[in-house]
N, C-alpha and C positions, 0 to 999 in steps of 0.2 A: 358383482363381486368387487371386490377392493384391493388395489396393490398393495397394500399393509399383510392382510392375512392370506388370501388365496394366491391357488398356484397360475393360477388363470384369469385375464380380465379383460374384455370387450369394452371400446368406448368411441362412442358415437359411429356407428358403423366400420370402425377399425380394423384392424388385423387385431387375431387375439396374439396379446404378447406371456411371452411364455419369461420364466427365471433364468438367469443362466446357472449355472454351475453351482455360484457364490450366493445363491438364493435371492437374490434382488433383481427384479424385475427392470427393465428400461425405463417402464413408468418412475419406480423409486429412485432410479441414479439423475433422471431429469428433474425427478422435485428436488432431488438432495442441494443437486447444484443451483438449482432455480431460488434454494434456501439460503445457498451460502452468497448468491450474489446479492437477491431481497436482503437481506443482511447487513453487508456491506456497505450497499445504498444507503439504508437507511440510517445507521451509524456514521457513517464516515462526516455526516455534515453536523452531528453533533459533536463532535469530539475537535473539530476546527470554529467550530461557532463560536466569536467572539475572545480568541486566543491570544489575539496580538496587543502588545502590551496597553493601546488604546482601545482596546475592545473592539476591535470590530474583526468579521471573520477573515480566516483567510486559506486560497484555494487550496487546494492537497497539493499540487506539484510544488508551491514555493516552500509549501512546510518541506514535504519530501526531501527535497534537494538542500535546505538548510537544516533540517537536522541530521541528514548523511555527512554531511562537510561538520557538524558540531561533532559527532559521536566518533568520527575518522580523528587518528595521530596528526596532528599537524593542521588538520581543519580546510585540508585539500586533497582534491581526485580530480582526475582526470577528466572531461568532458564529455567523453565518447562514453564513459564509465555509468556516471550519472544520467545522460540521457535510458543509457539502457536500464538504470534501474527503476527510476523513474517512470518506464514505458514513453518515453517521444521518442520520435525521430530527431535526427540529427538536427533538422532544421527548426523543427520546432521546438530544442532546448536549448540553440542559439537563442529563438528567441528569449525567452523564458531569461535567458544569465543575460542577456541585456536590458532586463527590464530589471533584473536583481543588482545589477551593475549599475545601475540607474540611482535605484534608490538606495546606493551606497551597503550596499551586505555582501556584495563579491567582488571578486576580482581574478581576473583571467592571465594565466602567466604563462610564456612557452616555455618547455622542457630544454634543457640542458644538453642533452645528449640526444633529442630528438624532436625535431624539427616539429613533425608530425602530430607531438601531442600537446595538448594546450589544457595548461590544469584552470579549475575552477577552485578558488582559495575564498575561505572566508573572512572578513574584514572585522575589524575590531565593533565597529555597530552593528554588521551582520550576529557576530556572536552574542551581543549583548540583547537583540532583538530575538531570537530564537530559546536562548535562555530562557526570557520571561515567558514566551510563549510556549514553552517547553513545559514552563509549573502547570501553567493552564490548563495545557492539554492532556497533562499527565490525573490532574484533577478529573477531567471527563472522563478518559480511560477506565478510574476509578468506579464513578460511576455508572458507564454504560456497558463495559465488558468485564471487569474483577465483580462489580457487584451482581449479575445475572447467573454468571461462569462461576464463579469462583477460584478460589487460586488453584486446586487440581486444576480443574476445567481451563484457565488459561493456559496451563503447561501444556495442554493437552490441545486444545487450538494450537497454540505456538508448536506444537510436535507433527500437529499434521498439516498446517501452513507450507513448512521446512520441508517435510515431502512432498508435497506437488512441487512447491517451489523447484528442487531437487530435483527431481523426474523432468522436470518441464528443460531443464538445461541440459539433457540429454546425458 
């Protein structure tokens, strides 16, 4: 029998898994997400491939963290901010803005009124560098997820991204 259509399915000497409630089996919520990360994977490195304004590719967290500081008021956030949305740890988004700090696209400023917080600011060739890599990447987008998906169909990723996202921050 098949997780698709029956209510019951043996695999490889298994326990038979039964549907819950919502009709989908364990088996189907494990491909779903086994889908959506297969996915991911395999997108995510074209849609960075060859971005940066000299072509050549470049890793998700430095896009990540420059076009959150591009798309933000002021073109700065916090540190602690950006590690968390990016998924590092603290230490490892130090690293990360010292190697962006390096190649001149940030710059790190203590807060005013708190000690504690230290923003990550984008730098006039930061901007200018993310920019161009911005058309680029916005060209793959085009065509690896609007032209499969279509534009319902993005709204519609974008609407259930926002819910896990969502759910997942408690």
């Amino acid at each position: 029998m098949t997780a698709q259509g029956d209510t019951t399915e043996e695999r490889d000497g298994a326990d038979t898994v039964e549907p819950r409630e919502s009709g989908s089996s364990d088996d189907d919520l494990i491909t779903a997400w086994g889908l959506v990360h297969e996915a991911m994977n395999a997108i995510q490195p074209r849609l960075l491939h060859g971005i940066t304004p000299d072509g050549k590719d470049m890793a998700g967290p430095w896009f990540e963290v420059l076009i959150r500081l591009q798309r933000t008021p002021g073109h700065q956030l916090p540190m602690s901010r950006l590690a968390r949305e990016v998924s590092l740890s603290t230490g490892g988004f130090t690293k990360l803005a010292d190697r962006l700090e390096k190649e001149g696209y940030l710059e790190r400023h203590n807060c005013a009124s708190d000690r504690r917080v230290v923003y990550a600011t984008l730098t006039e060739e930061g901007l200018e560098f993310i920019v161009a890599a911005r058309v680029r990447h916005v060209e793959r987008l085009r065509e690896h997820v609007l032209a499969p998906l279509g534009e319902a169909g993005v709204r519609q990723l974008a609407a259930i991204a926002r819910t896990l996202r969502d759910s997942a921050r408690g």
